[in-house]
C-alpha positions as CSV (number, residue, x, y, z in Angstrom):
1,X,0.0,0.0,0.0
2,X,1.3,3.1,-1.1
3,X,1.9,6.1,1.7
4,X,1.4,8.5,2.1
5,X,-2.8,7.9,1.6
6,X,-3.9,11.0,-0.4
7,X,-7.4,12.1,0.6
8,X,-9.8,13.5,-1.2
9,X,-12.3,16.0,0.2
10,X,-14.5,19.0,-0.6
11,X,-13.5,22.6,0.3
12,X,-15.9,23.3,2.6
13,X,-15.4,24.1,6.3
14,X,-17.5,21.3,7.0
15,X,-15.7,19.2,4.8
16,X,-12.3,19.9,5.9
17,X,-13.0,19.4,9.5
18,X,-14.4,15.6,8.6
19,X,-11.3,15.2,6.4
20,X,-8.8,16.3,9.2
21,X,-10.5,14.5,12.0
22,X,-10.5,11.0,9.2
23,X,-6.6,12.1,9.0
24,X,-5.7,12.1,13.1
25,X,-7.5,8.8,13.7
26,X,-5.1,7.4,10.4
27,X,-2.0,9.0,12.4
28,X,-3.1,7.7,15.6
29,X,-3.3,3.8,13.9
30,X,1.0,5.1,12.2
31,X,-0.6,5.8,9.0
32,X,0.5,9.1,7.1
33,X,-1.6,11.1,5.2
34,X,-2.5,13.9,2.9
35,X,-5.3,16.5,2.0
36,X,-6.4,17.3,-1.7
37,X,-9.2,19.5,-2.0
38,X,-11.7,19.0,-5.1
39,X,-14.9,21.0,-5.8
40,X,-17.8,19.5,-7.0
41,X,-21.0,20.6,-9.4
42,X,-22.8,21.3,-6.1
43,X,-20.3,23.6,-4.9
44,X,-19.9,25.3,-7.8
45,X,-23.7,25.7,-8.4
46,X,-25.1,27.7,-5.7
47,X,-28.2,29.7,-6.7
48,X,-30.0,26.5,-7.8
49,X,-32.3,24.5,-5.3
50,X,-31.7,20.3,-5.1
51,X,-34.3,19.6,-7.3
52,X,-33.4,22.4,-10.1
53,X,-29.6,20.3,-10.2
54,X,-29.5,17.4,-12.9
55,X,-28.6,13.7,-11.6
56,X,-27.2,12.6,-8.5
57,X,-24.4,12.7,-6.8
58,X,-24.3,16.4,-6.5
59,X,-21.5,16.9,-3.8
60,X,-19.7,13.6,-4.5
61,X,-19.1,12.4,-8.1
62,X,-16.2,14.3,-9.3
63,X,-14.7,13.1,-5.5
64,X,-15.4,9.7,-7.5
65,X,-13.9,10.6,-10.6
66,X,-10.3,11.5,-9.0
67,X,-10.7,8.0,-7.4
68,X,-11.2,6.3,-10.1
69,X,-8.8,8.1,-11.8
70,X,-5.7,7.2,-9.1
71,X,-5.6,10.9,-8.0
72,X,-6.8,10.1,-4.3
73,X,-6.7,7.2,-2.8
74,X,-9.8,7.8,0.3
75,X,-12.8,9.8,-0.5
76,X,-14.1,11.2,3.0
77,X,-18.0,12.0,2.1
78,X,-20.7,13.0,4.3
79,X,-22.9,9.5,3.9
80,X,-26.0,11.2,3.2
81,X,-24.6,12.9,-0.2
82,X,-22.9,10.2,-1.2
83,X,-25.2,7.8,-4.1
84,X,-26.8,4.7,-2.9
85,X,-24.4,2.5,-5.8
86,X,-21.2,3.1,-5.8
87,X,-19.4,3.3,-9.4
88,X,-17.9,-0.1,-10.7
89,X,-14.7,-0.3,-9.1
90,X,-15.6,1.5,-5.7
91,X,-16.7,0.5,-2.3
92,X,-17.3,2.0,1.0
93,X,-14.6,0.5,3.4
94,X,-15.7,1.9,6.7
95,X,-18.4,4.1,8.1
96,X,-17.7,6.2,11.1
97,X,-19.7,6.6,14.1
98,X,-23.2,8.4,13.9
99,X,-23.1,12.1,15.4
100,X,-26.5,13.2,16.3
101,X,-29.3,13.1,13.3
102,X,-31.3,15.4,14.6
103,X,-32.1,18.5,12.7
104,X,-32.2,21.8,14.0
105,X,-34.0,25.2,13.9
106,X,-32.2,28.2,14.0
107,X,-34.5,31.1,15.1
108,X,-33.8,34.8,15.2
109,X,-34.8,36.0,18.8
110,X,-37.7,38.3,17.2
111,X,-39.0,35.4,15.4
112,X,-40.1,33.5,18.5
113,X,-43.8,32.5,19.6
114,X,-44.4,30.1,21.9
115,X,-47.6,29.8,21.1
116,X,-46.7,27.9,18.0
117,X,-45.2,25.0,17.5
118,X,-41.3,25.2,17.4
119,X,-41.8,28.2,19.1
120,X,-41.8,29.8,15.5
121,X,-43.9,32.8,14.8
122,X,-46.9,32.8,12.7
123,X,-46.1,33.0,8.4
124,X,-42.3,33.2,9.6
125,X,-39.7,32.9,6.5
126,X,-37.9,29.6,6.9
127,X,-34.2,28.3,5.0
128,X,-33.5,25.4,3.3
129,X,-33.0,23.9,-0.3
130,X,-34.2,20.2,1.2
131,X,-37.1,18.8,-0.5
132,X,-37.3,16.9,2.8
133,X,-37.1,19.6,4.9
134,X,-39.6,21.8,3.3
135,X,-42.3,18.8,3.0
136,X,-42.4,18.1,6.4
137,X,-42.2,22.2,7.6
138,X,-44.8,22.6,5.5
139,X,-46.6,20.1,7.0
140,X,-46.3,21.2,10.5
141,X,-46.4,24.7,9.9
142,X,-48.4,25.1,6.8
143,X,-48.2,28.8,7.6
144,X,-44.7,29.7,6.9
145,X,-42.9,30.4,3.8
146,X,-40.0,28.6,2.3
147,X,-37.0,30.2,0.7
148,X,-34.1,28.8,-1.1
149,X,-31.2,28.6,1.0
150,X,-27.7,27.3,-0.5
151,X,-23.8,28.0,0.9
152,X,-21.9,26.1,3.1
153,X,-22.8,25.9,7.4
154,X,-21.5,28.9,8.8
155,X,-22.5,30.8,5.2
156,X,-26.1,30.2,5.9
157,X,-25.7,31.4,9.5
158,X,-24.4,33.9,8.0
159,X,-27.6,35.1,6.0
160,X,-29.8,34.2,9.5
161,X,-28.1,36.8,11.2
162,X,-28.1,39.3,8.2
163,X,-31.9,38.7,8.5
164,X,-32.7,36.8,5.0
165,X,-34.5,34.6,7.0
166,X,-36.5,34.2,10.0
167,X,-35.3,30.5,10.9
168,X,-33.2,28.3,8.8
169,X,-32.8,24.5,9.4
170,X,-29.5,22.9,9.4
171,X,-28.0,19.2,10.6
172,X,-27.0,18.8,14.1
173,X,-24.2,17.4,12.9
174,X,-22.6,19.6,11.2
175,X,-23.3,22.5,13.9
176,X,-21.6,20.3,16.6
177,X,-18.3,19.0,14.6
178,X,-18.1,22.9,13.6
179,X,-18.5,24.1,17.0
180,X,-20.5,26.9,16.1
181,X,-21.8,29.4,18.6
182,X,-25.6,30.1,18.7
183,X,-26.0,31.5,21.5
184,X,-27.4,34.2,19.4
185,X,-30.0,32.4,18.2
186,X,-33.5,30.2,19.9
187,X,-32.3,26.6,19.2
188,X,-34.8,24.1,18.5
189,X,-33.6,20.5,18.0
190,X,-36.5,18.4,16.5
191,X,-37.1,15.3,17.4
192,X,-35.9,12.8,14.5
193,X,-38.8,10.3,14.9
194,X,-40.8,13.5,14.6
195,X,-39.3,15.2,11.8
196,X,-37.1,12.8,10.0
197,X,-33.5,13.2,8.6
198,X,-32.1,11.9,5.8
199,X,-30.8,8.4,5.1
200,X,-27.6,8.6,7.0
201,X,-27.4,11.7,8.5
202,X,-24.7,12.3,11.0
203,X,-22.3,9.8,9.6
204,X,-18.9,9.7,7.4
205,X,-18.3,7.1,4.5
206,X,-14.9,6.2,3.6
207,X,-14.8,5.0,-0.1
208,X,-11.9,3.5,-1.8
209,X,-10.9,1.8,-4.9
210,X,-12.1,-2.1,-5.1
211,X,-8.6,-3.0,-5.7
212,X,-7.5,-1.6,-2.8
213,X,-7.7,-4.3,-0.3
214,X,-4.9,-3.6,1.9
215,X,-6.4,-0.2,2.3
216,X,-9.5,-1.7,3.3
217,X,-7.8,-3.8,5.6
218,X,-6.5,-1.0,7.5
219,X,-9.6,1.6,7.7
220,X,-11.5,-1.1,9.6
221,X,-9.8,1.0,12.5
222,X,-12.4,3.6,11.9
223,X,-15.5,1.0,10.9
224,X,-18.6,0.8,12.9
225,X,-20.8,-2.2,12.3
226,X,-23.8,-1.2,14.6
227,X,-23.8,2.0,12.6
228,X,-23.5,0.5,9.4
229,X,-26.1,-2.3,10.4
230,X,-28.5,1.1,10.9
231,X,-27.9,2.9,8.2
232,X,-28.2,-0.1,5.4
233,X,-31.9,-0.5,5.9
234,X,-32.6,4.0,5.7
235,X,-30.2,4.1,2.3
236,X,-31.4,0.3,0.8
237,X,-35.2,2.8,1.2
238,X,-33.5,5.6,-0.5
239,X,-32.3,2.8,-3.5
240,X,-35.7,1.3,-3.6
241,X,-37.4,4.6,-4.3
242,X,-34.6,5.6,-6.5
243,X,-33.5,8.6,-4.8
244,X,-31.1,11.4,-4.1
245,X,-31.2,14.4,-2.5
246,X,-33.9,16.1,-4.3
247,X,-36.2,13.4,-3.1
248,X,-38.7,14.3,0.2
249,X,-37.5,11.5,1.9
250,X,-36.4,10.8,5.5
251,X,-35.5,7.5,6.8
252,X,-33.9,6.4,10.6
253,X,-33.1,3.5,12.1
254,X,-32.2,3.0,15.7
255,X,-31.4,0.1,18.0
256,X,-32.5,-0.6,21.4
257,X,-33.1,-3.1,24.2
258,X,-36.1,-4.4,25.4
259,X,-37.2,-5.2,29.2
260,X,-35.4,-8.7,28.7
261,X,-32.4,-7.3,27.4
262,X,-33.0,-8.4,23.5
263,X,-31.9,-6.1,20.5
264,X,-34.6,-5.1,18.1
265,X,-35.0,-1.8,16.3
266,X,-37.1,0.8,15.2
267,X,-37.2,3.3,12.0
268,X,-39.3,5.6,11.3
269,X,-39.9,7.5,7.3
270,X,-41.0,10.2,6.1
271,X,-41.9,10.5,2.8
272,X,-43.7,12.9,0.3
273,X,-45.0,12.5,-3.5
274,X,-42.8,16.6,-3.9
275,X,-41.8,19.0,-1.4
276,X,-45.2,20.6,-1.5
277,X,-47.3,17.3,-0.6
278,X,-47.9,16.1,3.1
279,X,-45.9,12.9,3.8
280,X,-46.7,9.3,4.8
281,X,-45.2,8.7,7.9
282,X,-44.2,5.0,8.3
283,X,-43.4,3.6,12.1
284,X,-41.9,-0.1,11.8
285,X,-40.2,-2.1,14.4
286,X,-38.7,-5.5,14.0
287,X,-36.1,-7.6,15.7
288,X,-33.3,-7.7,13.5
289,X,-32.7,-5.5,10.4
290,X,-32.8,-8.5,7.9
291,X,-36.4,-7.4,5.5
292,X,-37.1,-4.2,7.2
293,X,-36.1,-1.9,4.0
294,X,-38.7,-4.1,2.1
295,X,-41.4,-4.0,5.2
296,X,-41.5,-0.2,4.7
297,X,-41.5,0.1,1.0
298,X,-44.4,-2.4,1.0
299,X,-46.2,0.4,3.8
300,X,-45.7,3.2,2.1
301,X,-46.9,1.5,-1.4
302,X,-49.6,-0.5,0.6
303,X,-53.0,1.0,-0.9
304,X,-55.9,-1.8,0.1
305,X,-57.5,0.7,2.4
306,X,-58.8,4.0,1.3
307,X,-61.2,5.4,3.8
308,X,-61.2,6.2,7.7
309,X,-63.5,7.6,9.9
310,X,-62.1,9.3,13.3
311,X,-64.3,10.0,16.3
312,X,-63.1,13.7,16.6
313,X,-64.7,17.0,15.0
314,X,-62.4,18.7,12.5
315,X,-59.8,21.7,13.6
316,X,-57.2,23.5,11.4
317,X,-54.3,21.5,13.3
318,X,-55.4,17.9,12.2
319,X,-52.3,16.8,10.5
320,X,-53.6,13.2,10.8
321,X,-56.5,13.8,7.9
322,X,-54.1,16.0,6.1
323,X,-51.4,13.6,5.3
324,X,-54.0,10.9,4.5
325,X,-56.2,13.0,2.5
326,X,-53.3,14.6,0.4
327,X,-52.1,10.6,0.0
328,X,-55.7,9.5,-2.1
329,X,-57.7,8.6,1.5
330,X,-61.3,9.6,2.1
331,X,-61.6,10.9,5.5
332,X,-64.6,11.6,7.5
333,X,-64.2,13.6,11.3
334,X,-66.6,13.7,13.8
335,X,-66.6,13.4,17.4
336,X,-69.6,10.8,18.8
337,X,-69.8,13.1,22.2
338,X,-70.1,16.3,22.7
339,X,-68.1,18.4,25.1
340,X,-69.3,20.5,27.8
341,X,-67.3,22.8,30.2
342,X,-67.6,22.4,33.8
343,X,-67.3,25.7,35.7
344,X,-64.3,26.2,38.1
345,X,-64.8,26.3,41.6
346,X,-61.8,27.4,43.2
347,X,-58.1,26.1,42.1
348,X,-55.7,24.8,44.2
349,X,-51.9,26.5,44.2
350,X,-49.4,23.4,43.4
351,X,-46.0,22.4,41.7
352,X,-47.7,21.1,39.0
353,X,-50.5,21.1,37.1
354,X,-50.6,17.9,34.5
355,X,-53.3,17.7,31.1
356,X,-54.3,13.9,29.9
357,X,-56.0,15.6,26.5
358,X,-56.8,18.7,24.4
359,X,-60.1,19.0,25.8
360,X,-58.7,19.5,29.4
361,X,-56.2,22.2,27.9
362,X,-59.0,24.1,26.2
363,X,-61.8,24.0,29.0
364,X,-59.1,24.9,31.6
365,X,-57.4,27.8,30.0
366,X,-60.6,29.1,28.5
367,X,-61.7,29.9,32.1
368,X,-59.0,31.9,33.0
369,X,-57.7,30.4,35.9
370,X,-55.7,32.0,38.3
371,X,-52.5,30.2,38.5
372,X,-49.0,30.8,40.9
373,X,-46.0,29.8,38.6
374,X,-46.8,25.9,38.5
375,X,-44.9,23.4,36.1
376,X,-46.8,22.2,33.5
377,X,-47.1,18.3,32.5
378,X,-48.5,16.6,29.3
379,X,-49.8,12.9,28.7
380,X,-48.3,13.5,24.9
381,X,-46.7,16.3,22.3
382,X,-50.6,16.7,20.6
383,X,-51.5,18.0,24.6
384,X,-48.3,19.9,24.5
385,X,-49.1,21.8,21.5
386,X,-52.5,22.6,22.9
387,X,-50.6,24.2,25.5
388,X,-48.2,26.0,23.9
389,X,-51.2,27.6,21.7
390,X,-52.0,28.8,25.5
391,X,-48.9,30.5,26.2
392,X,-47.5,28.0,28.6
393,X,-44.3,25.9,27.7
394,X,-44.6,21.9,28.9
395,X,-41.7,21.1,31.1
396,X,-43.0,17.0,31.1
397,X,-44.2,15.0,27.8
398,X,-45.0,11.9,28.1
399,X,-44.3,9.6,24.9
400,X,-45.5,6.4,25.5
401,X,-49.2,5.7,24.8
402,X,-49.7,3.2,27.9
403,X,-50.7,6.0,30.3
404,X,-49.8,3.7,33.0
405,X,-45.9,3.9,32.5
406,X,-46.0,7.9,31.5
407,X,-47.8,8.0,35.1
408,X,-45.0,6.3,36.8
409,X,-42.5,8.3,34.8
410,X,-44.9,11.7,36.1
411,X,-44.6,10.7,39.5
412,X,-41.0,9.9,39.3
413,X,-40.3,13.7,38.1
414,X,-42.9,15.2,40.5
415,X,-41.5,13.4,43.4
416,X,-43.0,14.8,46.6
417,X,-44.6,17.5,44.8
418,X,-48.4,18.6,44.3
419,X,-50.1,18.3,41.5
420,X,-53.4,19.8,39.6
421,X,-55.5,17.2,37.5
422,X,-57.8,19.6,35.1
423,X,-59.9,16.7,33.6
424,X,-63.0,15.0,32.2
425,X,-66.1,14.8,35.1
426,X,-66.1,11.1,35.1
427,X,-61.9,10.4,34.3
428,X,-60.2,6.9,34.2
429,X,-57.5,8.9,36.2
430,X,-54.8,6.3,34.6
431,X,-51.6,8.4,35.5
432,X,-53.1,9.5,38.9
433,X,-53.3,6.2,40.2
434,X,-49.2,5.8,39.4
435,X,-48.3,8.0,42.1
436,X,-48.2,6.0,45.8
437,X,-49.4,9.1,48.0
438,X,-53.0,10.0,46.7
439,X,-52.3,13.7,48.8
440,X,-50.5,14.6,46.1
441,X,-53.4,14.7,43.9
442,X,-55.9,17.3,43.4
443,X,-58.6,16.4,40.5
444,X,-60.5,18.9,39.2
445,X,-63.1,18.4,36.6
446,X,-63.2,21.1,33.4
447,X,-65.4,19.6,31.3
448,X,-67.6,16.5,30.7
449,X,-68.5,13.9,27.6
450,X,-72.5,13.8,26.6
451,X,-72.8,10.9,24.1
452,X,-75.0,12.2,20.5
453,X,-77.4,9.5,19.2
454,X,-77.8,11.4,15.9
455,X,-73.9,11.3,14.8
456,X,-74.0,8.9,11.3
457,X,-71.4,6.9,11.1
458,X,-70.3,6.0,7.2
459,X,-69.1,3.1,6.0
460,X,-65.3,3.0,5.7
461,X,-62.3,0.4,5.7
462,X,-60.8,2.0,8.8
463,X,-62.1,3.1,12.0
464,X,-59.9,5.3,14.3
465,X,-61.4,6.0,18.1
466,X,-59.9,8.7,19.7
467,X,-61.2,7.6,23.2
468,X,-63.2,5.2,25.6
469,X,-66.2,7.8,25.5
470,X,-66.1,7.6,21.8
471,X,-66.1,3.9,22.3
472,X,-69.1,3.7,24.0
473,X,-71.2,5.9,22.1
474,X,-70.1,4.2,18.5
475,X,-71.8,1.2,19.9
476,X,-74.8,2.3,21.2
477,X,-76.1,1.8,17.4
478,X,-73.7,0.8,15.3
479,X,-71.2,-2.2,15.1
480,X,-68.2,-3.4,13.3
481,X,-68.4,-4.9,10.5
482,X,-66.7,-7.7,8.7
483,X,-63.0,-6.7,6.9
484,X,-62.8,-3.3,8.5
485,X,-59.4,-2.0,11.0
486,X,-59.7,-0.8,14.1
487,X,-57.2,1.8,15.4
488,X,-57.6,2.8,18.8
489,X,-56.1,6.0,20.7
490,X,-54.1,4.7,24.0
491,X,-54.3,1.8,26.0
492,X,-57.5,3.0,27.8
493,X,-59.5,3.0,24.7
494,X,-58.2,-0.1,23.2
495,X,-59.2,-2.0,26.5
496,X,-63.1,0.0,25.9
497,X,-63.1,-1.9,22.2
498,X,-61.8,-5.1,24.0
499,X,-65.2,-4.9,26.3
500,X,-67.2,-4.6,23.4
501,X,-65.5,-7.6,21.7
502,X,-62.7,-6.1,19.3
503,X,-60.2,-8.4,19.5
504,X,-57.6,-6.6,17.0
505,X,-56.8,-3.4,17.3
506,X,-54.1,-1.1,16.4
507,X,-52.6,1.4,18.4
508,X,-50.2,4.0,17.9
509,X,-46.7,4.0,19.1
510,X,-47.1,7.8,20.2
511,X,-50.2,9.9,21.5
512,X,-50.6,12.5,18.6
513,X,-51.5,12.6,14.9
514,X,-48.6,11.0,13.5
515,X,-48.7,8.3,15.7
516,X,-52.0,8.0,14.2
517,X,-51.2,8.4,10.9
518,X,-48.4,5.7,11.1
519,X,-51.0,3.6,12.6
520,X,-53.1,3.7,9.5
521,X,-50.4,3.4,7.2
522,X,-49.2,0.8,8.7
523,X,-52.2,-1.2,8.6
């Protein structure tokens, strides 16, 4: 093997901090090394979006080209640019470990509202050139407007603080191996099983000449398998659908352990027909990565069912039948109860005061209450947006849709404290009954269910109940019938179908619309 190993990298700061960091771990294992620099068509092309450029391969192929042609010997690529087939005669040798994937938003300080979600202000001008990124902002915040932002990291900073822009989104990654300051700046990191990154964000691929197996040999140093295991199933997704960076796709895969101490993992996608469409959102867990690439093409292709009903009235934040009706489905809302307020008497001063739904959100808030300075706790991140559209930040989500372990995780945060319980009249109280000392509980009913008789329901393939109340209503005169799915919101309302016979039903892995949205797409 020849030395000194001549790397080739873009010119970007970004870039040359991932080539120099590839080149200490090569010294550090007595092999020497050099930098060449090479630009590429999407460095040289910046006033054109992703989807405006021709091809694939944007930031990588002419870093190809040079190794083909002998004039590096390591290309150091950000794994997320980089094609999902390598040219005949190359291979990826090694992938590094997987810096965070979250995304983040960069917000001016002016541009802040808490009242809105990502604490973004309403119709605020938002950065970024990602098809990805703009389908799934969009679908958040339908309100704000895009704009084409191109340039290197600190280059799009850059134009936040000139004022270009009221927010712009950039990799976590990137940010953190730069060491950027932003203290300027409101950071919000979104939550990648929320708002999904690209097919191997946050992670280096080391390509080399096929030939080269002594090379190959020695970068092993730098391999991670687990990461690599991860990764295969988001970019075999991204080769399935045929696509590069212009395509509104996010895939990622995680490992964990369950309670027995067995490896599966998880992924969740993201995927839209054009930036301007609301995605699918795809949830899929299995216990080894061996089919799951296939699992969630054959999801987001999966078109047997086209119509859902969901026992809730409509509001201008229902993601859920926005991403299924911009996806071909037929959906019909409406609640099977109606929802009263029940006047406040007198509230209690304590820590904390903790929502289980919307309903208890509205019907508390809309009463004025007169609080102290209480923490405020959520049974999931819909709840938590109601909140926030109330002024008040959540300082506990819960993200687990058996109320029974986000109770014990409550009552582990709350410890001795007190706690406020705004909720339905006749409440399951499934998170109260987690804490050991009932003293520390003070419920106070807001508002209270009234079941409609006169609420059609239509035939559909999918039924989704958004609570035991609903349950109980829908079955007062109506019944299931034979072929159609049943979703159900929660634990507690699953159970209410199992009393009335349901025997399969889906639930979501998280309490808010695109757990229910995977839940239907996953059906």
């Amino acid at each position: 093997m020849k030395t000194p190993i001549i790397i080739g990298s873009r010119g970007s700061e970004l870039a040359l901090w991932q080539a120099n960091h590839v080149q200490a771990q090569l010294k550090k294992a007595g092999l020497e090394s050099v930098l060449k620099i090479i630009k590429t068509q999407g460095d040289k092309i910046q006033d054109l979006s992703f989807d405006k450029l021709e091809g694939k391969g944007f930031f990588t192929k002419e870093i190809e080209e040079a190794l083909l042609n002998k004039d590096i010997d390591l290309a150091v690529h950000s794994h997320k640019d980089l094609p999902t087939t390598s040219p005949e005669g190359l291979l990826v040798a090694a992938v590094s470990e997987r810096e965070d994937p979250s995304e983040l938003l960069l917000i001016r300080e002016e541009a802040v509202d808490a009242a809105h979600k990502y604490s973004l202000k309403q119709g605020a001008v938002v950065g970024t050139s990602s098809a990805r990124r703009k389908s799934q902002m969009l679908a958040f915040r339908e309100d704000v407007e895009i704009r084409e932002l191109r340039g290197n990291v600190p280059t799009r900073i850059q134009k936040l603080r000139d004022k270009q822009y009221d927010a712009i989104l950039l990799a976590a990654a990137g940010v953190e191996r730069l060491q950027i300051d932003l203290d300027e700046f409101h950071v919000v990191k979104l939550d990648p099983k929320e708002f999904v990154p690209a097919p191997a964000q946050g992670v280096l691929a080391f390509q080399i000449r096929s030939s080269d197996t002594e090379l190959k040999d020695k970068l092993q140093i730098l391999h991670h398998p687990d990461v690599a295991q991860s990764i295969a199933v988001e970019r075999k997704v991204l080769n399935m659908l045929d696509g590069g960076c212009q395509l509104p796709l996010g895939v990622f895969c995680s490992a964990d352990e369950d309670d027995d101490g067995k490896t599966y993992f998880e992924s969740w996608t993201s995927f839209a027909e054009s930036w301007n469409r609301v995605p699918k959102w795809i949830y899929h867990r299995h216990e080894d990565t061996a089919g799951m690439a296939d699992h969630i093409l054959a999801k987001l292709n999966n078109k047997t069912a086209r119509s859902v009903f969901i026992t809730r009235n409509p509001n201008r934040f229902d993601l859920f039948s926005k991403s299924l009706r911009d996806n071909g489905f037929t959906v019909h809302t409406k609640a099977l109860i109606d929802i009263r307020t029940v006047a406040l008497k007198f509230v209690p001063k304590t820590e904390w005061v903790f929502f289980s739904s919307k309903n208890a959100v509205k019907h508390f808030f809309n009463q004025n209450p007169a609080l102290g300075s209480p923490k405020f706790g959520c049974v999931g991140k819909s709840t938590a947006e109601a909140l926030r559209r109330f002024g008040k930040k959540p300082d506990f989500i819960g993200y687990s849709t058996d109320t029974r372990m986000t109770g014990k995780q409550f009552a582990a945060t709350v410890g001795s404290g007190t706690v406020l319980f705004p909720q339905a009249k006749e409440s399951m109280r499934s998170i109260q009954q987690q804490f050991s000392n009932s003293n520390q509980v003070i419920d106070v009913p807001v508002y209270e269910t009234i079941r409609t008789n006169d609420t059609p329901v239509p035939e559909v393939d999918i039924l989704v109940f958004t609570s035991p109340s609903n349950v109980e209503a829908f079955f007062e005169k109506n019944k299931i019938r034979p072929g159609q799915k049943i979703i159900g919101m929660g634990d507690a309302t699953a159970n209410a179908l199992r009393q009335f016979g349901v025997k399969h039903c889906a639930t979501p892995q998280t309490f808010d619309d695109i757990g229910l949205a995977q839940a239907v797409y996953g059906l």
